[in-house]
C-alpha positions, 0 to 999 in steps of 0.5 A, spaced: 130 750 831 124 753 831 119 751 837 112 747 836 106 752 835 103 751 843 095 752 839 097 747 834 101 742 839 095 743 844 090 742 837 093 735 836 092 734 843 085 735 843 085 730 837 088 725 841 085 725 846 078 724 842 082 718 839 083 715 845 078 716 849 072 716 845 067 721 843 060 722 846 054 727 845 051 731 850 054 730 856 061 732 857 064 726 860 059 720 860 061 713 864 066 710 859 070 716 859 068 719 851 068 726 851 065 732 848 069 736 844 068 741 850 069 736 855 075 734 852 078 741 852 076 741 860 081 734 860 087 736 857 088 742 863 090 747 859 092 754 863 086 758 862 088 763 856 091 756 852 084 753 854 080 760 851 085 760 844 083 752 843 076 754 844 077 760 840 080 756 834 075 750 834 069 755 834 072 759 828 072 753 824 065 753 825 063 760 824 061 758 816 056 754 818 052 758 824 056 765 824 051 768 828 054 763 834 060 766 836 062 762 843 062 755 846 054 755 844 057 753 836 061 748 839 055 745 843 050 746 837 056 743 832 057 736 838 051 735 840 047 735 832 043 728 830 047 728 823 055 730 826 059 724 827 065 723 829 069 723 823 065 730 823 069 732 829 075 729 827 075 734 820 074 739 824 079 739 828 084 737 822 081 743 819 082 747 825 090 744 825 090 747 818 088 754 819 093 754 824 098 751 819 096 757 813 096 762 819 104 760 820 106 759 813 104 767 812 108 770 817 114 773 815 120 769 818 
C-alpha cells in the first residue's frame, strides 16, 4: 500500500488546523487561538525541514500574484491583505493540495 505524501499530510493538517481553530490577520496567534497562516504552520510542530517544505509550498502557490516575493514575506503580504478572506486561504491551501496531487500523479511508478 503506498504511504501518504508527509507534504500533502502535513498541507491537510494546516487546513485543519485553520478550520478549527479560526483564521486572523496580523498576528500570528491572537487571544481566541485563530491563526495566521505562518502561525498555524508554527503550531503544528513540524520538524524543521518539514516546516521549510510546508512554507515552500504555500509560498509557491503565491508566486503568480507577487513572484518577486520569494520568502515568508509573500506569505505575509497574501495573509495580511485588506481584500483576502478566509476563503482565499482555504483556496489557496487546497490549491497547494493539488500541485502536490499533479506533481504525484506525474512521477513515474
Amino acid at each position: 500500500m503506498k504511504q501518504p505524501d508527509p507534504l500533502l499530510a502535513n498541507a491537510q493538517r494546516l487546513l485543519d488546523r485553520l478550520n478549527k481553530s479560526g483564521w486572523c490577520q496580523n498576528t500570528g496567534l491572537d487571544n481566541t487561538g485563530a491563526c495566521c497562516i505562518i502561525g498555524a504552520i508554527y503550531m503544528l510542530g513540524l520538524p524543521s525541514e518539514q516546516h521549510s517544505a510546508l512554507e515552500q509550498l504555500v509560498r509557491s502557490n503565491l508566486q503568480y500574484k507577487w513572484p518577486d516575493l520569494n520568502n515568508v514575506n509573500a506569505i505575509i503580504k497574501f495573509n495580511d491583505g485588506h481584500k483576502t478572506r478566509f476563503k482565499h486561504v482555504q483556496e489557496l491551501i487546497v490549491r497547494s493540495m493539488d500541485s502536490i496531487a499533479t506533481c504525484s500523479s506525474r512521477t513515474p511508478k
